[in-house]
C-alpha positions in Angstrom: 3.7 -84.5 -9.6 7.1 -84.6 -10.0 8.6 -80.8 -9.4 10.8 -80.3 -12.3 8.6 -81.8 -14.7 5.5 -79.2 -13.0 8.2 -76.2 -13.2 9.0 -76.9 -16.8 5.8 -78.7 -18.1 7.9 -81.8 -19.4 7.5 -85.4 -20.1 10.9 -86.5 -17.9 13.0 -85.1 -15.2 15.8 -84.7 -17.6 17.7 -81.4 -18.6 20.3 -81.4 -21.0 23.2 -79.5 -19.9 24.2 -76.4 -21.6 27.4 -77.4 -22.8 29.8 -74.9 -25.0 30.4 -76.2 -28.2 27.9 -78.8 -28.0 24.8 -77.2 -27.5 23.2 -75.8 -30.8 19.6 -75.6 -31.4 19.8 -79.3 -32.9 20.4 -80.9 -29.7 18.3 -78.6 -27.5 15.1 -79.3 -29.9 16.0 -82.9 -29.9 15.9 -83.4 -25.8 12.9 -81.3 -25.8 11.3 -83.4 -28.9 12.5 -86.7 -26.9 10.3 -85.5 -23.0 13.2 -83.6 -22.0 14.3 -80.1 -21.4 16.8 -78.9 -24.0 19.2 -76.1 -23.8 21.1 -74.0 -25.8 24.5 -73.1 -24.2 24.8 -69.7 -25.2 28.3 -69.4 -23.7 29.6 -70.5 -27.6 27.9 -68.5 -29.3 27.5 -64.6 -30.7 24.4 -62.5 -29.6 23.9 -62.6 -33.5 23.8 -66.5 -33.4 22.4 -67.2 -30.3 19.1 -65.6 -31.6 19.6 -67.2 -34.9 19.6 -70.7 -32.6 16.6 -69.4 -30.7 14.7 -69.3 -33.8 15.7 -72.3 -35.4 14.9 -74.3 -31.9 11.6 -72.6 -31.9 11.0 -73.8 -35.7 12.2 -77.6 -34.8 10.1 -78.1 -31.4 6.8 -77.0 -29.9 8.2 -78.0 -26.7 9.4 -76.2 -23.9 13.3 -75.3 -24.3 15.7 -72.9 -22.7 19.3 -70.9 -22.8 22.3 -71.3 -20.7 24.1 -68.5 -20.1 27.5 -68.3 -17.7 27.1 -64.6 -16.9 31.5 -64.1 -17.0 31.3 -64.1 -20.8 31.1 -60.5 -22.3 27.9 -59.4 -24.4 25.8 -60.9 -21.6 23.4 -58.0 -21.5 22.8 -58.3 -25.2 22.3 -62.0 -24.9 19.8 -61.3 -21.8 17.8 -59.0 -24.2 17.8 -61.1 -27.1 16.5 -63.8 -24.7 13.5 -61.4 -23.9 13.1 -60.2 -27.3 12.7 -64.1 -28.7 10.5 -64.6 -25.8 12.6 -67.3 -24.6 10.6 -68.9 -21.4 13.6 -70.9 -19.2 16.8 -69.4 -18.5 19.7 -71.0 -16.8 22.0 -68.9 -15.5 26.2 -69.8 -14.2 29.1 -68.6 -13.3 28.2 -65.5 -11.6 26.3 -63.6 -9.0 22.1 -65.0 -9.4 21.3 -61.5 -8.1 23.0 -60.0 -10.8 19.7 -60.5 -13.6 17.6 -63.2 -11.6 14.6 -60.2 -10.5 15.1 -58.7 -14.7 14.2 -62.2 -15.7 11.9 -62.8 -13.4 10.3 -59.5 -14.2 9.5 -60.7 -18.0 8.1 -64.1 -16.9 10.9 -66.2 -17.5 11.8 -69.0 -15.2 15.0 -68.9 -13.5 17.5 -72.0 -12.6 21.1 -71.3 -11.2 24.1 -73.6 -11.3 25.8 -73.9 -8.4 28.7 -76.0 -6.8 27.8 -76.1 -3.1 24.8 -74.8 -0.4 26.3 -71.7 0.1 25.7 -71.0 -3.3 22.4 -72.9 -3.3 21.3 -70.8 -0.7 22.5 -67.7 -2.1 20.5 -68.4 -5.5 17.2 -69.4 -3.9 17.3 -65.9 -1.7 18.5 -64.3 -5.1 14.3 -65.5 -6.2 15.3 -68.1 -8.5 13.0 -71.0 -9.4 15.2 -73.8 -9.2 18.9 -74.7 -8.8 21.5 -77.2 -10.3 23.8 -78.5 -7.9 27.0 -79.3 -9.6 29.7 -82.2 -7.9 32.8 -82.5 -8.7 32.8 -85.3 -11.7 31.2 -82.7 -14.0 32.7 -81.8 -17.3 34.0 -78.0 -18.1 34.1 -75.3 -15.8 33.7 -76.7 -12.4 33.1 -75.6 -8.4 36.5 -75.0 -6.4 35.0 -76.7 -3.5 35.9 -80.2 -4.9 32.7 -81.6 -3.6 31.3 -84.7 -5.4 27.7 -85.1 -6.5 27.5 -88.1 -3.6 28.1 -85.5 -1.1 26.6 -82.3 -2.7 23.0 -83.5 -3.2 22.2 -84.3 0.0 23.9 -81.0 1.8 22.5 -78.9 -0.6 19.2 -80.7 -0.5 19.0 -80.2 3.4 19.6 -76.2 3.0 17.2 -75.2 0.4 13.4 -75.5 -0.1 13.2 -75.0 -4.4 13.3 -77.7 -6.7 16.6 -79.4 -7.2 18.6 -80.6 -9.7 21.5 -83.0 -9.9 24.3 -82.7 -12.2 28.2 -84.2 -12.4 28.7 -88.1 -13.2 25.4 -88.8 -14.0 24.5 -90.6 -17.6 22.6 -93.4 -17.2 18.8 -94.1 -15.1 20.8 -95.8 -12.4 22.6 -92.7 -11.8 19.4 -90.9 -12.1 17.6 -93.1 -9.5 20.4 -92.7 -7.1 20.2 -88.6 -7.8 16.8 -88.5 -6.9 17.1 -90.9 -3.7 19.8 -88.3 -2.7 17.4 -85.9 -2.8 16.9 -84.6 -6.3 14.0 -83.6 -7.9 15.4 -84.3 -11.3 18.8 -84.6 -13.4 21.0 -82.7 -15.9 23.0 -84.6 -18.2 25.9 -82.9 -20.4 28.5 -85.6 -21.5 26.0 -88.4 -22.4 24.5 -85.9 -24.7 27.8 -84.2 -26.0 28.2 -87.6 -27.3 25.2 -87.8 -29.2 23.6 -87.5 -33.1 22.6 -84.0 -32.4 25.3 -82.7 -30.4 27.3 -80.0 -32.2 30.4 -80.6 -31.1 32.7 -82.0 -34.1 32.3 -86.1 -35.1 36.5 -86.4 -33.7 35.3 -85.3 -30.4 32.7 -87.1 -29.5 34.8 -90.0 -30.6 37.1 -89.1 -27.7 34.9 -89.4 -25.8 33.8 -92.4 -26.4 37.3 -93.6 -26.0 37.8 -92.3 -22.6 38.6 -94.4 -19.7 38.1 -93.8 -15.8 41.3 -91.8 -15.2 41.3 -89.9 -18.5 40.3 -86.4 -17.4 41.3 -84.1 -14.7 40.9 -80.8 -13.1 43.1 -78.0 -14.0 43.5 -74.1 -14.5 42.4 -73.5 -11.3 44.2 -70.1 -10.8 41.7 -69.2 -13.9 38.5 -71.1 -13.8 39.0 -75.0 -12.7 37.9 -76.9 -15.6 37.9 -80.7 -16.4 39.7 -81.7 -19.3 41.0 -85.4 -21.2 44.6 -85.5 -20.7 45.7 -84.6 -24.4 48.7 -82.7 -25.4 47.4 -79.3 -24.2 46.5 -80.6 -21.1 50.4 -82.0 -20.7 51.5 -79.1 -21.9 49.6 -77.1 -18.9 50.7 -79.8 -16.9 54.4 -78.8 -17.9 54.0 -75.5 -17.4 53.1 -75.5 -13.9 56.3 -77.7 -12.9 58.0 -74.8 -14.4 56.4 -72.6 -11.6 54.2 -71.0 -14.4 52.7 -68.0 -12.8 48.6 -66.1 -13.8 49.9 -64.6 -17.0 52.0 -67.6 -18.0 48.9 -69.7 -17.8 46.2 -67.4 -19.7 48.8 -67.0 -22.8 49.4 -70.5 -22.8 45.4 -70.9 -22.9 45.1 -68.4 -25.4 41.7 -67.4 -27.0 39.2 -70.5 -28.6 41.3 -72.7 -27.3 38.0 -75.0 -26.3 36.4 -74.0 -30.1 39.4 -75.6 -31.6 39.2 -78.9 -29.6 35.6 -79.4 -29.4 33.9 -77.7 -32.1 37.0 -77.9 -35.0 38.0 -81.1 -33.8 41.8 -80.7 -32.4 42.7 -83.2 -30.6 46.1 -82.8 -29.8 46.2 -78.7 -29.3 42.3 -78.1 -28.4 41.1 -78.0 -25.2 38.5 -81.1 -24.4 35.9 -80.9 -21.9 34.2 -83.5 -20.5 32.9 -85.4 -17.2 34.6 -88.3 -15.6 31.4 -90.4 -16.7 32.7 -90.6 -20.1 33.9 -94.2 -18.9 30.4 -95.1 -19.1 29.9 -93.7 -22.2 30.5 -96.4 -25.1 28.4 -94.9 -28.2 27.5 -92.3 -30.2 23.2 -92.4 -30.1 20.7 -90.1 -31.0 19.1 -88.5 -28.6 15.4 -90.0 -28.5 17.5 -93.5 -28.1 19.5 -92.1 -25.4 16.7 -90.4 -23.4 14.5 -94.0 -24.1 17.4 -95.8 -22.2 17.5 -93.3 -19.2 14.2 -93.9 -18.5 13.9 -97.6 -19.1 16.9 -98.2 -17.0 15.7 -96.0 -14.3 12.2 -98.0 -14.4 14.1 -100.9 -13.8 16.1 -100.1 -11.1 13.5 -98.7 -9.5 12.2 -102.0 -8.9 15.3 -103.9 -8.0 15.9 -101.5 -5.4 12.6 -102.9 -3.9 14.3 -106.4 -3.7 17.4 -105.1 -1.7 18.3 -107.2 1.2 20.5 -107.3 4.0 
């Protein structure tokens, strides 16, 4: 059996990424209605709210579901206890040190996955005793690795290094780029764009209109004195742009970010101040579907391909 879908006792090897702004109970019990494994991206949300989602999620879907947490945002040892205390079972942890709250998880029975942007972080997380990683390339929406290494290159490196199940993330939104994950090396996929531009994503109707809109070309990596994030090229992003030909220095950079900057463009639909995350697979990403219908194409498209590979010739 597949590993990811034995780990998480799923229909598919799909995981919805746990995407600020995006990721509300709605979507994560959609993916996990639809065979998949939803999350909800606790980085968004208010310990308050986050278990408010929890017990919504559990209310919408029998199914198994978990909650992404980037362990820079503050609160995070209230959010880890609220996790406990709702008896959330899968928790996917980023942006920070897996030894920091892997073993406390672990302790209470939850399973543990890791995001990570290369195999020295790979490796780090599976000696840290988590379950499972997510290795990250470079085409990924949001907050992204500094090593600038694409998903082409990542799997298979990261793949060689680690024994644990693996998990493919950046670029991919469609079952051909699910086959080719898995051929790499991959055990399954995550998906965060494709779903931020779905029926149940949270993320405000403007946005994901955006991204439907966006061409190959349209985003880019920035801020990476703060935390390198992918963005569409708006006016903020110009305006960041600007500010570094002015020789903008640490300081300059965080006031011109400001607080909720990403809430504004996501969630409250700014386009033109509001900071817009997304992956450069948005090119391939021409509709707004619900999720069952989006999951139903992944895995029909993947079928096929999986049979035209078999005809390859040369």
């Amino acid at each position: 059996m597949n590993r990811i879908i034995q780990l998480f006792g799923i229909e598919y090897p799909i995981i919805q990424g746990g995407m600020i702004w995006n990721s509300g109970y709605k979507l994560a019990s959609a993916v996990s209605n639809a065979g998949g494994l939803g999350l909800i991206g606790a980085g968004s949300m208010y310990p308050n709210v986050l278990r408010e989602h929890i017990q919504k999620c559990k209310k919408a879907t029998n199914k198994p579901f978990g909650v992404n947490v980037p362990m820079l945002y503050p609160n995070v040892e209230e959010i880890m206890n609220i996790i406990v205390e709702e008896d959330v079972k899968i928790v996917f942890t980023s942006a920070g040190n897996p030894k920091t709250w892997t073993s406390f998880l672990k302790e209470k029975g939850i399973t543990v996955v890791h995001v990570v942007s290369s195999s020295k972080f790979a490796l780090k997380a599976q000696e840290a005793g988590v379950d499972a990683v997510v290795a990250e390339g470079f085409e990924a929406g949001g907050h992204n690795g500094r090593e600038e290494t694409t998903t082409l290159t990542l799997i298979p490196m990261v793949k060689e290094n680690i024994s644990i199940p693996l998990i493919a993330a950046g670029g991919i939104a469609t079952g051909k780029g699910m086959l080719a994950a898995m051929i790499l090396g991959a055990d399954g996929v995550q998906m965060g764009s494709r779903f931020a531009a779905s029926t149940e994503s949270s993320a405000h109707d403007a946005f994901k209109r955006t991204i439907v809109e966006t061409n190959e070309g349209d985003t880019l990596v920035t801020l990476k004195e703060l935390a390198p994030v992918r963005l569409i090229k708006n006016k903020f992003f110009q305006d960041v742009q600007e500010a570094y030909s002015n020789c903008a220095s640490v300081d300059d950079l965080k006031t011109l970010l400001g607080r909720a900057r990403a809430k504004r463009g996501m969630f409250e639909g700014d386009l033109v101040e509001g900071e817009l995350e997304i992956g450069q697979i948005a090119g391939l990403i021409h509709d707004i579907l619900p999720v069952s219908t989006i999951i139903e194409q992944v895995i029909r498209e993947f079928e096929v391909a999986k049979k035209e590979i078999t005809n390859l010739t040369f």
